[in-house]
N, C-alpha and C positions, 0 to 999 in steps of 0.2 A: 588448516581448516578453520571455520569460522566457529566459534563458539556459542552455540546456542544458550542464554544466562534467562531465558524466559520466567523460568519457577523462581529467579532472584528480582523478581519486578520492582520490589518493597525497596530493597535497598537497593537496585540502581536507580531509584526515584529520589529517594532521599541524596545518594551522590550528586543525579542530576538537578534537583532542585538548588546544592551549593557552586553546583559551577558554574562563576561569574563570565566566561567566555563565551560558555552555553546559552546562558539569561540574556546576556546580550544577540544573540544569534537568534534566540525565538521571538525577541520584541519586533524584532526586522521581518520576522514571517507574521508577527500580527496584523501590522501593519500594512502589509503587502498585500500576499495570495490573496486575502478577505474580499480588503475593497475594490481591487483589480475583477473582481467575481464579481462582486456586485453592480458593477456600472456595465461588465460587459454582458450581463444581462437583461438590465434592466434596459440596456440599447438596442436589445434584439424585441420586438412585439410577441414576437412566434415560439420565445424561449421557453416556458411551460408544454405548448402543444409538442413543441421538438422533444422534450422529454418522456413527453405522453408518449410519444411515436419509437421513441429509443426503445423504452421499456417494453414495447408489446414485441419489436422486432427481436430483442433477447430472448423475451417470454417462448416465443412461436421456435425457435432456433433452440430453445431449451427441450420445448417440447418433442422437437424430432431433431435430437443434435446425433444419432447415429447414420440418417441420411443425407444430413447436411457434409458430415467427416467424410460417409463413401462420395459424396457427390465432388469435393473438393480433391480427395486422394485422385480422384478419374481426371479432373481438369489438370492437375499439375502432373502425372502422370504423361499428360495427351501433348504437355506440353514439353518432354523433355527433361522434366525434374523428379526427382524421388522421396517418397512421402515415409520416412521410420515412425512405428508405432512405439512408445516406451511404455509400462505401466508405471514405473516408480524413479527416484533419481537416479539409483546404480543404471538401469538399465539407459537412461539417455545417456547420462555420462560413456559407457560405452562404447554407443553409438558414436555420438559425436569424437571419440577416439579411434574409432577404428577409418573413421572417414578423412582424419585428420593424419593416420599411419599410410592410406592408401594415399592419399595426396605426397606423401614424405614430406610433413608441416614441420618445419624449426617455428615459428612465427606464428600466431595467432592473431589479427586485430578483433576490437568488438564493439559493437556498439550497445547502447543500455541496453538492459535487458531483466528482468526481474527475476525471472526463469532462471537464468545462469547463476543470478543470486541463489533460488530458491535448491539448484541441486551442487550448489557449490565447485561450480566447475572450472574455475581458475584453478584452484587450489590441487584439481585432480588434475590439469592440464600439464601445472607443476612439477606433478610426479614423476609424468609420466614424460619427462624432457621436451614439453614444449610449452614454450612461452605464449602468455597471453597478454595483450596488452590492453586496455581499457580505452577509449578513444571520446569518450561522452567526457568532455572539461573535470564535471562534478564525479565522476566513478573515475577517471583517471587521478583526481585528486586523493579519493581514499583508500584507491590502491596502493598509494604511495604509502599510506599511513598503515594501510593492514586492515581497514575498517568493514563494513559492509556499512549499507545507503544507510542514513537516518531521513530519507522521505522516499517516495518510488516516482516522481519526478526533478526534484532536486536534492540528491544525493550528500550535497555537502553541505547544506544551508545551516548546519550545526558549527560551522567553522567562521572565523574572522578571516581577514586577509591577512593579519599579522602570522597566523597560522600557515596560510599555504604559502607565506611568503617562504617562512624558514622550512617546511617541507621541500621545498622549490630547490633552495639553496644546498639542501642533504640532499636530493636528488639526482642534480645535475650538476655535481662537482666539478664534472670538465668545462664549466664555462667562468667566464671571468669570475671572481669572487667581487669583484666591487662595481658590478654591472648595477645599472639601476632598478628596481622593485618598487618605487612608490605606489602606482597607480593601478590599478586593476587590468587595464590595457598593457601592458607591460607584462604582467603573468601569465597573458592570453597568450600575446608573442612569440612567448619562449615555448608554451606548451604544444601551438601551433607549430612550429620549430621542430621540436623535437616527433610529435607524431607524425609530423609530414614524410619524414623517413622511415616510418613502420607503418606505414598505409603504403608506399611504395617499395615494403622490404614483405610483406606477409602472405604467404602461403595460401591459407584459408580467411574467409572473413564469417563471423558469427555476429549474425543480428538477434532481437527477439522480434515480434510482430505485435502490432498496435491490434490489426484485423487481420484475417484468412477469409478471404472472400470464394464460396463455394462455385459460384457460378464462371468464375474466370481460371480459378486454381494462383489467385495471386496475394501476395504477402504485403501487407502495407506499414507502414512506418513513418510517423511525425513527430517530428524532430525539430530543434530552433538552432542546431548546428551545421548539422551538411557532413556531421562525422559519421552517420550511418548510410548515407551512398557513398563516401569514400572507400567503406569498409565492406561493400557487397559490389560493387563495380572493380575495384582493382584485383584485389588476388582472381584465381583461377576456379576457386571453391569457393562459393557462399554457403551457408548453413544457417537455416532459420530454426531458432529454437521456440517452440510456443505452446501454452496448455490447449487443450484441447475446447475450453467455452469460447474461444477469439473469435471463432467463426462466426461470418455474417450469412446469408443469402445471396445478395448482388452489391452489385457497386454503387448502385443507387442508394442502398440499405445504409450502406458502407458512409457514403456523402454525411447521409441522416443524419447519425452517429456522430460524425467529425465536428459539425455546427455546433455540439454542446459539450466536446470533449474540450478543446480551448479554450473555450468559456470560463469551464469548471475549472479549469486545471491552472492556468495563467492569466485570467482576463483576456487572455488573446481573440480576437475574432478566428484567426487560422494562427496555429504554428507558422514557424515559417517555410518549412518543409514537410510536403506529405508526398511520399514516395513507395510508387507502386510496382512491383518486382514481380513478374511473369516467367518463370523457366530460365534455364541459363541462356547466354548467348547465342541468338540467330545468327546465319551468313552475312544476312545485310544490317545485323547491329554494331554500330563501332566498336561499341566497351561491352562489356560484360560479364559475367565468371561463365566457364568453360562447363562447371557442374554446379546444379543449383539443385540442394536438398532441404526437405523439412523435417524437424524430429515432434513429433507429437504428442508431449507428456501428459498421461490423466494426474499419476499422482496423489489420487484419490479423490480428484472430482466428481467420477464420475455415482461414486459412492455417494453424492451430496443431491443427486439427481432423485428427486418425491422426497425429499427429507425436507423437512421447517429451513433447511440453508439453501435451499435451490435457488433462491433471490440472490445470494450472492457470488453467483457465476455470472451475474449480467455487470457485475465491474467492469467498468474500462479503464482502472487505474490513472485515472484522472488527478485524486490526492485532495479531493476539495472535502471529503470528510475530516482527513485530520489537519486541515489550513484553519479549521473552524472549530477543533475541540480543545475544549478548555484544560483537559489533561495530556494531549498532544503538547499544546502550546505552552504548558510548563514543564514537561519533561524532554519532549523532544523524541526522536525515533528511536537511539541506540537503547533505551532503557527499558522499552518491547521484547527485546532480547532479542530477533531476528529479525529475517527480514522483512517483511509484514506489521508494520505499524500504527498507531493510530485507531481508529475503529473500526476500520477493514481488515486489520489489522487480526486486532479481539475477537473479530470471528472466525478470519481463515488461519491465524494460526493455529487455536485447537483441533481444527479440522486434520489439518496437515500433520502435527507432531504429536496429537494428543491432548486433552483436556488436562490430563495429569501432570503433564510438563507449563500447559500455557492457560492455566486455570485462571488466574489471579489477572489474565488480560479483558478479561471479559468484565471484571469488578472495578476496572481501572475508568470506570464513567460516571459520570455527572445524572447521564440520562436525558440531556437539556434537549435532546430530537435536532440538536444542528446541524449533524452529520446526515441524519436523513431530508431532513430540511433541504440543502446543499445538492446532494445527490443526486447527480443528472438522470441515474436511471432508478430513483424513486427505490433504493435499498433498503427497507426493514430494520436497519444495524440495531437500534434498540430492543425491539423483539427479538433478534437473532441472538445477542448479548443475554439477553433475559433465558433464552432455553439452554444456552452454554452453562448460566447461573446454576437452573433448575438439574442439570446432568452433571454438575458438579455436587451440588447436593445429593443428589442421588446415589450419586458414588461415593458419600461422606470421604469427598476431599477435601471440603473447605474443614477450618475450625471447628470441632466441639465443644466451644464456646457457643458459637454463632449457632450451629444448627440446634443447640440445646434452646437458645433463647428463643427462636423463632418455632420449636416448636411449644411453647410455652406459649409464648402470643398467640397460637394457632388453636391451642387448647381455648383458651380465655374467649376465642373469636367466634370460635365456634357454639358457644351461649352466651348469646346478646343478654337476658337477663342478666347475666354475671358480667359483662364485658361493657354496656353503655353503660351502669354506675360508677363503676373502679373508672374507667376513662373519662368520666366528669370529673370523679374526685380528683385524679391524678394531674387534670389539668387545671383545675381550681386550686390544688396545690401547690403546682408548679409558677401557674400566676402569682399569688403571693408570696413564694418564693423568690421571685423574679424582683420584686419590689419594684422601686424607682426605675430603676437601669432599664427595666426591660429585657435583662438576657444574663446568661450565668458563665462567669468564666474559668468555672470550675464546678462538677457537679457527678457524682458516682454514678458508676455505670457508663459513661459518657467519655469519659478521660480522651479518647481516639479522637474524638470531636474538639473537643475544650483543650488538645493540648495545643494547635495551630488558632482556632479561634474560638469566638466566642456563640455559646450558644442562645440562640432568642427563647424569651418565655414565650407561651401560649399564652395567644389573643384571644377575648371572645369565647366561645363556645365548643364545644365539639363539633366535627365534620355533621356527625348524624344528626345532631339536633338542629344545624343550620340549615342542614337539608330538610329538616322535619317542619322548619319555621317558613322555609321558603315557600315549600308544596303548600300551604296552607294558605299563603298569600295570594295562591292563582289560580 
């Protein structure tokens, strides 16, 4: 099972800020995800209204996401396939086993899935004597290693090549040992190689769903591989695993959505596969699986429906929040401690395991608003981070340091007589403290700050007095 190290943030930050493999691994997503976002936007006219339009079509499906669920269970129902309710991961896990026992599955293929992540279902697939295999390049790569994704569209972007070279090589012992590995096309080969015969050996196939489109009853999935129609066309079972906010309305809605989902996500105009899966095989379909089912996890979403996080069930997992945070991009996903990372991250995972487990993810931000900025469907994340803070204090989780000082500040704040001369002095202080330099690289109270850098003196005047200077002027 995967190890949940969430409440250890501090020091897997600190680890991952010393690994040089790592560092090199996140300067390549600096430079990448960003500007590939930015141009494939700034290409489209219509890129802001598509968001506009994204957002309200969530919104409306948030609103009545209980007849949107009956409306989709009836189309795929109508069509031949069978819809499982789960409420929590025991109970999908289950599910997806008992379906995998009636099939009599040795063999599992799958394609990504975040879900699968999120209830840990390899690991129970394991147990329970059936094999699962990973089929998505980047989750196939960290299954080898044991890992779970460090992003939720590229899974291994924490690694070098020099890494999966020698995974590669423990992995697949039965091939030449002095075979060639240089070039990236080369690792592709072999891995193609190798799952091309458990795509055509597996039993059941487990996808997750990009969408669940109500109006059709059909499961969609975009992909830049081709590993996830392998993986629901050949065995006899497909098995779509998906939370329950995926749901759209129609396929029109569905389209909408797609236009900013590649955008966000790769700079892509389209993926290169968007793949839409209706009921198992008809008479007059060539290919198909035999039984086509969906497991439907809340999970506790549906707990998140009129709460301050309702915004973010309109995710589409796109990943262009943490492509663009500045504490993403120095630590990287595994240091999140699950699977959920980044600033979407900081908020569904509390939701998920608890505040008191993934407290300190929410504190793991700058605040700089690029994550909502970015955000094709216009998410909150900063507000959302900020009420995680305030229920974290609430429940004096954080430090009794911290809550002591702030409420001290809170006293002082609360009588401006008292509070705008102490914070003139303080910064008139500080100023000439500051001397020449400008800034202090060492100063009590502060040490958390001044141990990495340096802190700047106070410029100028108070907040309140500039304000007081300015209104006067107009």
């Amino acid at each position: 099972m995967v190890e949940i190290t969430s409440p250890h943030f501090k020091e897997n930050a600190v680890e991952a800020l010393s690994d040089e493999n790592l560092q090199k691994a996140m300067r390549h997503l600096r430079g990448n995800f960003t500007a590939k976002r930015a141009a494939a936007a700034a290409a489209l006219p219509e890129f802001e209204a598509l968001r506009d339009n994204a957002r309200d079509i969530k919104n409306h499906v948030l609103t009545h996401l209980d007849l949107y669920l009956e409306a989709y269970e009836e189309r795929v129902t109508a069509q031949g396939g069978k819809v499982h309710w789960a409420a929590d991961a025991q109970e999908a896990r289950n599910i997806v086993l008992d379906i995998c026992r009636k099939a009599d599955a040795k063999t599992v293929t799958k394609g990504k899935s975040m879900i699968s992540e999120e209830i840990d279902l390899n690991a129970f697939l394991e147990r329970n004597g059936i094999t699962p295999v990973e089929t998505d390049l980047g989750e196939y790569i960290i299954q080898l290693r044991g890992e779970h994704p460090s992003h939720i569209i590229a899974p291994a972007v924490h690694l070098n090549i020099d890494q999966v070279r020698e995974d590669f090589r423990r992995a697949h012992s039965h091939l030449p040992p002095d075979r060639a590995m240089k070039e990236p096309e080369s690792l592709l080969r072999e891995a193609r190689g190798i799952l091309r015969k458990k795509f055509l050996s597996a039993d059941v196939g487990i996808t997750g769903a990009n969408f669940l489109v109500a109006e059709t009853g059909t499961s969609v999935i975009v992909t830049n591989e081709g590993n996830g129609d392998l993986t629901q066309i050949l065995p006899k079972v497909h098995v779509v695993i998906a939370s329950i906010e995926k749901i759209v309305p129609t396929l029109e809605d569905m389209s909408q959505i797609v236009r900013v989902l590649a955008r966000s996500a790769t700079g892509q105009e389209m993926s290169v596969y968007t793949t839409l899966s209706t009921g198992p095989r008809r008479k007059e379909d060539p290919d198909g699986p035999e039984e086509f089912h969906v497991v439907l996890l809340d999970n506790g979403r549906s707990s998140m429906i009129g709460t301050e996080f309702q915004d973010m069930l309109r995710c589409i997992r796109c990943g262009a929040c943490m492509n663009h945070c500045p504490v993403y991009q120095a630590v990287g996903g595994h240091a999140y401690g699950w699977v959920y990372s980044g600033p979407m991250g900081a908020v569904l995972t509390p939701t998920l395991i608890g505040v008191d487990k993934a407290g300190h993810l929410p504190n793991a931000s700058t605040f700089c608003g690029r994550c909502e900025e970015v955000c094709p469907m216009h998410i909150p994340l900063p507000k959302m981070m900020r009420s995680w803070r305030e229920r974290e204090f609430e429940r004096h989780l954080s430090p009794v340091s911290y809550r002591s000082n702030l409420k001290l500040w809170a006293w002082f704040a609360k009588r401006p007589a008292l509070y705008r001369p102490l914070a003139g002095l303080a910064m008139r202080s500080l100023s000439l403290m500051g001397g020449r330099r400008g800034r202090f690289s060492a100063l009590p109270m502060a040490g958390s700050w001044t141990k990495d850098r340096d802190l700047p003196a106070p410029q100028g005047g108070t907040f309140i007095s500039q304000w007081r200077n300015k209104r006067g002027r107009t």
